[in-house]
C-alpha positions in Angstrom: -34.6 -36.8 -21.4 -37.3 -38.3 -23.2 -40.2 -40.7 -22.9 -40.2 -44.3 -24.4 -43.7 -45.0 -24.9 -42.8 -48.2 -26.9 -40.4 -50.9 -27.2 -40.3 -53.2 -30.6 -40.6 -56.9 -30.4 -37.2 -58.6 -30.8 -35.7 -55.7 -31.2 -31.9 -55.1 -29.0 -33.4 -53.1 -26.7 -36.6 -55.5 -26.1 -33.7 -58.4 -25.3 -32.3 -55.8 -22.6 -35.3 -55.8 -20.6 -36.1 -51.9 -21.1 -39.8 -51.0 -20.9 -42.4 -48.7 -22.1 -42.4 -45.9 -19.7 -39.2 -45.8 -18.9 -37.1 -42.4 -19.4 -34.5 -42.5 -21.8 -31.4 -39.9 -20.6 -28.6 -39.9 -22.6 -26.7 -42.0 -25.1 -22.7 -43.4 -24.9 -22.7 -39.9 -22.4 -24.5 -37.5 -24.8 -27.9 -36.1 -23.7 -30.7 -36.7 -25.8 -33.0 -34.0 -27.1 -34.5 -34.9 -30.1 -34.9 -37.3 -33.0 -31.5 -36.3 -34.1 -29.3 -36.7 -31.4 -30.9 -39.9 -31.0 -29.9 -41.3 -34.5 -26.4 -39.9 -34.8 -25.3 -41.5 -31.2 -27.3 -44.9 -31.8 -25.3 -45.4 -35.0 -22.4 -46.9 -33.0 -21.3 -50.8 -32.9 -21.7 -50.6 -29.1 -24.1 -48.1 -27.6 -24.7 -46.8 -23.6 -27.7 -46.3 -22.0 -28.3 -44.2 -19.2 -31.8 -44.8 -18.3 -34.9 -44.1 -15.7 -37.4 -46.4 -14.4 -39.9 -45.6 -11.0 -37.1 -43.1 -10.6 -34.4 -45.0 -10.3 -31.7 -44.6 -12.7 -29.9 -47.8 -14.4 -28.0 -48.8 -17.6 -27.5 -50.6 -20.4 -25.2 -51.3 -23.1 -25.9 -52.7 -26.7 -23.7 -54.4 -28.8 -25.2 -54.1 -32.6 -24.4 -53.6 -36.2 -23.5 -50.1 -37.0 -26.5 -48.0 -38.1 -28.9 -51.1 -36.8 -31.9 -49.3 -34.9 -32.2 -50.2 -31.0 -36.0 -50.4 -31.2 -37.0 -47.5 -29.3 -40.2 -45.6 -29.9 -41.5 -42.2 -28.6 -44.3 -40.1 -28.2 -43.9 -38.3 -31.5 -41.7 -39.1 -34.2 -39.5 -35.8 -33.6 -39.4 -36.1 -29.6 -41.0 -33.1 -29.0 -43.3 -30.8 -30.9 -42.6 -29.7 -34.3 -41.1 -26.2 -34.4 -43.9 -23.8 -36.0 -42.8 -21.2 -38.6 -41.9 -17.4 -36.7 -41.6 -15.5 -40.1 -45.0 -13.6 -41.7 -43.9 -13.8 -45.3 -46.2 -12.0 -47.8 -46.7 -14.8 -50.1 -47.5 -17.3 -47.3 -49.8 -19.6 -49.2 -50.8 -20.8 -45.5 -52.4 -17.8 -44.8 -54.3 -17.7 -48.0 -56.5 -20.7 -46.6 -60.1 -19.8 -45.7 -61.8 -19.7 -42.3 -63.0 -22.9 -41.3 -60.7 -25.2 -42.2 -59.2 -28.4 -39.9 -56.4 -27.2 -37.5 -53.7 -29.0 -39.2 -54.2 -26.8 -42.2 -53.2 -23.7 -40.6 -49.5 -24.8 -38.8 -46.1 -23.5 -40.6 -43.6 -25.7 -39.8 -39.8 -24.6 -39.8 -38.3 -27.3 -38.4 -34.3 -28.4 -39.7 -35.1 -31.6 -38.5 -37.8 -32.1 -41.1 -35.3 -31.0 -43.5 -33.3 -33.8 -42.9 -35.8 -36.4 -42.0 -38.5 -35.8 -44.9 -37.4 -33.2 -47.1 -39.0 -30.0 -45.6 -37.6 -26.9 -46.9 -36.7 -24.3 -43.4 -36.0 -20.6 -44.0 -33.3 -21.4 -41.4 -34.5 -18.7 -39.0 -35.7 -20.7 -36.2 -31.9 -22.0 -36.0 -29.5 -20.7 -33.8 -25.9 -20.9 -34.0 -25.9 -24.1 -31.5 -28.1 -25.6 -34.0 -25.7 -25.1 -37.1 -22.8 -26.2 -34.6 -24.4 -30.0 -34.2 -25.8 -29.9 -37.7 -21.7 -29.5 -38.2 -20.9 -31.8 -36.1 -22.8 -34.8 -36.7 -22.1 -34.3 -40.8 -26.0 -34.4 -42.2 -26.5 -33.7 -45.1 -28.0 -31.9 -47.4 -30.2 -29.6 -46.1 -32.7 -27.8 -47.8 -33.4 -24.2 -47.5 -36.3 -21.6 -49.0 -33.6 -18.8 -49.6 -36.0 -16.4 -51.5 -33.7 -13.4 -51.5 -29.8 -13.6 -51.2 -30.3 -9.6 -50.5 -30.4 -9.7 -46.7 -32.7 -6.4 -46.2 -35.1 -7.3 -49.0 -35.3 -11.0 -47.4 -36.1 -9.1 -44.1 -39.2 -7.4 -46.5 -40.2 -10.4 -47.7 -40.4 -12.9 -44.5 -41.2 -9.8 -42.1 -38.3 -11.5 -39.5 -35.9 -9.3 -38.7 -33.2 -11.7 -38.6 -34.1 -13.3 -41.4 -31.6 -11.2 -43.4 -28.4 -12.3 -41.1 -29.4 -15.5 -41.0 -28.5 -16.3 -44.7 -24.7 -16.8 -43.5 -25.6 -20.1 -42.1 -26.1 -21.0 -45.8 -22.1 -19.7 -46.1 -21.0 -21.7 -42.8 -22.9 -25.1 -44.3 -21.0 -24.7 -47.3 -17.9 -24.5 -45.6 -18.2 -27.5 -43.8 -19.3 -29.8 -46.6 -23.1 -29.6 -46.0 -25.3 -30.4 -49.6 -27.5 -27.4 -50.4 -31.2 -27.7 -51.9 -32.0 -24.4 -52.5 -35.9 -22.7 -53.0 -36.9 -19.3 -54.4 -40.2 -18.4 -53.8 -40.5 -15.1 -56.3 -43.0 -12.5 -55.8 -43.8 -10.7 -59.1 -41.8 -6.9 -59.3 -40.3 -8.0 -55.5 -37.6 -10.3 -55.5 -37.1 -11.3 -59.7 -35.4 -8.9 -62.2 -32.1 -7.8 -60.9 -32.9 -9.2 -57.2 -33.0 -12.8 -59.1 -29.7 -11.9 -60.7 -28.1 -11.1 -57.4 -29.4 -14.4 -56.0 -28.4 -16.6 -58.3 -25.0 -15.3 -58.7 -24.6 -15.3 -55.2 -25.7 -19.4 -54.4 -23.6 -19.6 -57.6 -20.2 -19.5 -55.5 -21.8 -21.9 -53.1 -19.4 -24.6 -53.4 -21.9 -27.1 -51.8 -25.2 -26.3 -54.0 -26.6 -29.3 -55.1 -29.7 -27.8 -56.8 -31.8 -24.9 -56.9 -35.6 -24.5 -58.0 -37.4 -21.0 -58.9 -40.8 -21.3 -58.2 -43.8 -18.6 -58.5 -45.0 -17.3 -55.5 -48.3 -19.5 -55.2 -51.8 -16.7 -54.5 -55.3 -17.8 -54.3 -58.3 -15.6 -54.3 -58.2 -15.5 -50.2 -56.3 -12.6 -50.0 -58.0 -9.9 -47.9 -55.5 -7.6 -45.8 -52.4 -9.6 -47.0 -50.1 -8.0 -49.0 -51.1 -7.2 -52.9 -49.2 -9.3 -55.2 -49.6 -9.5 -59.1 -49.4 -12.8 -60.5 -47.0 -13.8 -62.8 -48.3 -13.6 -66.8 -46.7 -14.8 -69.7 -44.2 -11.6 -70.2 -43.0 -11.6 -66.8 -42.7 -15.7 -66.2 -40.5 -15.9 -69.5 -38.2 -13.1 -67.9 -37.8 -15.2 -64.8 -37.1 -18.2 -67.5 -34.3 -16.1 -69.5 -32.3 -15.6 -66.3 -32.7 -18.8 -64.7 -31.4 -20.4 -68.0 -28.4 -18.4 -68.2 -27.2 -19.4 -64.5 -27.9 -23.4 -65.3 -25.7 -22.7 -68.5 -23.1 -20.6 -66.8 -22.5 -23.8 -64.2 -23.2 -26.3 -66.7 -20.1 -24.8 -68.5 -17.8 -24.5 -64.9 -19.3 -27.8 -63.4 -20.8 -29.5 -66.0 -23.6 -29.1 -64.0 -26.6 -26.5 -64.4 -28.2 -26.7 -60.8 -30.6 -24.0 -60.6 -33.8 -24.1 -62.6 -37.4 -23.0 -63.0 -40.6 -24.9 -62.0 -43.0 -26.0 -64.9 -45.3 -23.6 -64.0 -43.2 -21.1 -65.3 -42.9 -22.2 -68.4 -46.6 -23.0 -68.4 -47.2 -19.4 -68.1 -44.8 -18.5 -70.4 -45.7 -20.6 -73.2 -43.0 -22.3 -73.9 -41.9 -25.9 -74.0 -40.6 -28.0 -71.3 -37.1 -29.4 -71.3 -36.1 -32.7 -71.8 -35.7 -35.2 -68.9 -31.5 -34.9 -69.3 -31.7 -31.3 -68.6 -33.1 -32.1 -65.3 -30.1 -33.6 -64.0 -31.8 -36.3 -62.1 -34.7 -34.6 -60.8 -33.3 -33.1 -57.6 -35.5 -30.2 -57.2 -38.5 -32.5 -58.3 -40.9 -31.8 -55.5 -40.8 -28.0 -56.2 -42.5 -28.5 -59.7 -39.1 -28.7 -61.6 -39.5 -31.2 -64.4 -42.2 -32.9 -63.2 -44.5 -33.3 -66.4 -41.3 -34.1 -68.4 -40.9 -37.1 -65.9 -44.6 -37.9 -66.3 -44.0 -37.3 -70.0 -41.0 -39.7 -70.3 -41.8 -42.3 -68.0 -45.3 -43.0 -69.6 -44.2 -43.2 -72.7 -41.8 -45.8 -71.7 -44.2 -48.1 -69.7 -46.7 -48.1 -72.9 -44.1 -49.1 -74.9 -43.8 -52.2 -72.4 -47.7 -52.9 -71.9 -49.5 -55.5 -73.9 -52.5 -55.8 -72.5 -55.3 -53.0 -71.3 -58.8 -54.2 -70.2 -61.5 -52.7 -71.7 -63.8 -50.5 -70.5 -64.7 -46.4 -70.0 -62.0 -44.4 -67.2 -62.5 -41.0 -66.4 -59.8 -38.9 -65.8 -60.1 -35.6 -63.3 -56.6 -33.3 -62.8 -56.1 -29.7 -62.8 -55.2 -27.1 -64.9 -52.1 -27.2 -65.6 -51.3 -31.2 -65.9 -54.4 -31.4 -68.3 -52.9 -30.9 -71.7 -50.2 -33.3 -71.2 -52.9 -35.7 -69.3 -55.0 -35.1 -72.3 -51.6 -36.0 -74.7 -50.9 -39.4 -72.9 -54.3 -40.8 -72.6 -54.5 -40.1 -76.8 -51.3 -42.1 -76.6 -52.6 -44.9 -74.8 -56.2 -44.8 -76.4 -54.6 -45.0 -80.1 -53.0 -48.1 -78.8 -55.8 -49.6 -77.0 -58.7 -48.6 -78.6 -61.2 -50.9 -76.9 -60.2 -48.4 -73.9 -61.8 -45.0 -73.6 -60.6 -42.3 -71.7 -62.2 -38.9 -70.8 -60.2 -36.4 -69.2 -61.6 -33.5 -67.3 -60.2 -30.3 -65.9 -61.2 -29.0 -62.8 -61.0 -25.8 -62.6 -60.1 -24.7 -58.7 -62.8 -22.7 -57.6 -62.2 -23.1 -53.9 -58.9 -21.2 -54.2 -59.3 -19.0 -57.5 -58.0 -19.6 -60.7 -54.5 -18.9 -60.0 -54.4 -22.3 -58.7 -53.7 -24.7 -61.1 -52.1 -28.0 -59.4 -53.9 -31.2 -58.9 -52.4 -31.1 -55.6 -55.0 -28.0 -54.3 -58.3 -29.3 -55.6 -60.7 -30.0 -53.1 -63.2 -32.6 -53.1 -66.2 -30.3 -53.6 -64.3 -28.9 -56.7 -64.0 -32.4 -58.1 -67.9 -33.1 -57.0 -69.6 -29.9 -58.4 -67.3 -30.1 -61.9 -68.0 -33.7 -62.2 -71.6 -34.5 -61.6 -73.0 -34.6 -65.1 -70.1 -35.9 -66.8 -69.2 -38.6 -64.8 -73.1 -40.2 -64.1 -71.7 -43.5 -62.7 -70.2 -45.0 -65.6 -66.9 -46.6 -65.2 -63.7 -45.3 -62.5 -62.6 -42.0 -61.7 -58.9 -41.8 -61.8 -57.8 -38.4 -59.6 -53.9 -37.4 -58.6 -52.9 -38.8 -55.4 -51.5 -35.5 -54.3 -54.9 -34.4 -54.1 -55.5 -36.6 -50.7 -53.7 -36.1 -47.3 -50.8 -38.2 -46.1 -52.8 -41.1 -45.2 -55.1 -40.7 -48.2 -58.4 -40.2 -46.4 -59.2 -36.5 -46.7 -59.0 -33.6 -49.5 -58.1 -30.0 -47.9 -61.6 -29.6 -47.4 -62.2 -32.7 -45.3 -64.3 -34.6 -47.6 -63.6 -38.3 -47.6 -63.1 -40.3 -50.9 -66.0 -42.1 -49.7 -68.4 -39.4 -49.3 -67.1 -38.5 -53.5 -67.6 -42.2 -54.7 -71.3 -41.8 -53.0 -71.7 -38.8 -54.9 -70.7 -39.5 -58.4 -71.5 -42.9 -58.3 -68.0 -44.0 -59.1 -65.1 -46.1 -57.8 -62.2 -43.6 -56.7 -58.3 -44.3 -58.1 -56.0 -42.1 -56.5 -52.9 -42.3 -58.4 -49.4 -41.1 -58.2 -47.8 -38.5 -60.0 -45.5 -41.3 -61.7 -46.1 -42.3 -65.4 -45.5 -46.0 -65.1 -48.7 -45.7 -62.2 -50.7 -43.6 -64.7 -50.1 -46.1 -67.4 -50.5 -48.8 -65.2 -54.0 -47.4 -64.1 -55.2 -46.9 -67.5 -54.6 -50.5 -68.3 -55.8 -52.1 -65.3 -59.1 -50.4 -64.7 
């Protein structure tokens, strides 16, 4: 049973008289527990309500399109709290934040239903097998998983759940069923690469449902004190991790024309070596984890200069981190050589707040833009900085300053802009 704290205007349910307040008990007989049970039985031409008002019980039936929502809103967007993560890995970047941050910043969420919903990757051990029997049943797909380890005692090691090991054969029951798999290795230097990585990868090889898998570095910042030591990856040890991913993605490519598995950029940042093309991607599946994303940028800018015939002119300043800034630096040559009444400085910001590990646009804090800026920026034209550097709603970096409070302090107007290359261009020639 759940709460309906809202009704939409027009909607099928507002024509049937239901109201905010009332309690919401099951649907065409099925009782409703969360976000997902609500969607799979409202997708029905006709649908039953069983309902609660004053505590009284009535219903109502709705005759719709199939798929068409009802118009029912809740409390929160899940129906009930967002399961929190039960697993103490030892590369949890969540517990590399410092003391004093906002609460939000601190909760690990596990929750499948964010899998489905938004993308989230689960390490499945907050399921139970009642949970992989209606993920089953009600045919969703795909879902995406942080695997780490196919070994089950070393995945035991590294999440420090003790069913974390047995749990992997939910990955082996979702592929039986038909259910897409998006796959995640977080790898901890001399833990789980090198033969570990071998076994893994062979393993998700005879998934028959894997859809894509990314190998990522585990990600350590200098807020490490009584975690476990890990040694980050160098350019040796990254190109290692590159060899063997490679030879999985050719070894499907050549059964499934299909490669599947690959490794983040940053891997091959560290490494040294050159980024693939945007083919050998395969459409970008794993493209939140890192995997081909400055290719995309890359490609996609190119192609929107090619299109653009007018920039106005003027001074941008542009601010990303570490490991963007070469290829940052690259395009805005490109578009300066073509546009030369345009001028463009770049700057990398180095991430102080976490250490120098940290590389991404995506971790820079708003005092690391401030103190790396002031100086170079002195009030002269707009500041262009990655969206991903902001909060969901765009009105906070991690360390709760507001875009505002960095405008006031450089003296600048604030762009925050997408990790797309048609918005990059698109910035560049507009401001």
């Amino acid at each position: 049973m759940v709460t309906i704290t809202n009704i939409t205007a027009n909607s099928p349910a507002h024509k049937k008289g239901i109201k905010s307040g009332d309690i919401l008990i099951s649907v065409n007989g099925n009782a409703v527990r969360d976000i997902l049970d609500y969607r799979y039985y409202i997708s029905e031409r006709i649908v039953g309500l069983l309902l609660s008002r004053g505590g009284a019980e009535y219903t109502v039936t709705v005759n719709k399109d199939v798929y068409e929502d009802i118009g029912l809103e809740f409390g929160t967007y899940l129906m009930d709290n967002k399961k929190s993560c039960r697993n103490k890995c030892v590369f949890c970047f969540i517990d590399q934040n410092p003391a004093g941050m906002r609460e939000s910043v601190y909760f690990k969420d596990d929750d499948e239903r964010l899998s489905f919903l938004h993308g989230n990757y689960i390490t499945l051990t907050n399921m139970t097998d009642e949970d992989v029997r209606r993920i089953i049943k009600m045919k969703i797909t795909p879902i995406n998983v942080s695997v780490h380890t196919m070994d089950k005692e070393l995945r035991v090691l590294l999440t420090g759940n003790r069913f974390a090991g047995e749990k992997l054969d939910y990955l082996r029951r979702f592929a039986e069923s038909g259910t897409g798999l998006n796959l995640q290795f977080v790898l901890c230097r001399g833990l789980n690469d090198g033969e570990a990585l071998e076994f893994s990868l062979s393993e998700i090889k005879k998934l028959p449902t894997l859809i894509s898998a990314a190998v990522v570095p585990a990600g350590l910042t200098k807020h490490r004190e009584k975690l476990c030591p890990l040694v980050p990856y160098d350019g040796k040890s990254a190109s290692e991790v590159i060899d063997i991913v490679e030879k999985f993605n050719r070894k499907l490519k050549a059964e499934t024309g299909e490669g599947k598995i690959f490794c983040s950029d940053e891997f091959y940042l560290l490494a040294g070596r050159a980024l693939h093309n945007g083919e050998y991607y395969e459409g970008y599946p794993q493209y939140e984890n890192g995997v081909g994303m400055l290719t995309d940028m890359e490609e996609t800018f190119l192609a929107a200069l090619s299109d653009t015939d007018v920039a106005v002119p003027g001074v941008i300043h542009l601010a990303t981190g570490e490991a963007a800034f070469p290829l940052i630096t690259r395009l805005a040559e490109k578009f300066t050589e073509k546009f030369p009444t345009k001028k463009i400085n770049a700057h990398k910001i180095k991430n102080e707040f976490y250490g120098e590990t940290v590389t991404v646009s995506g971790l820079l804090t708003g005092q690391d833009y401030i103190k790396q800026l002031k100086g170079w920026v002195n009030g002269n034209g707009t500041l262009l900085i990655s969206r991903s550097s902001l909060n969901a709603d765009g009105t906070l970096f991690l360390d709760d300053i507001t875009p505002e409070r960095l405008e006031k302090e450089l003296g600048v107007k604030l762009v925050a802009v997408e990790n797309d290359g048609y918005e990059l261009c698109s910035a560049f020639a507009e401001n």
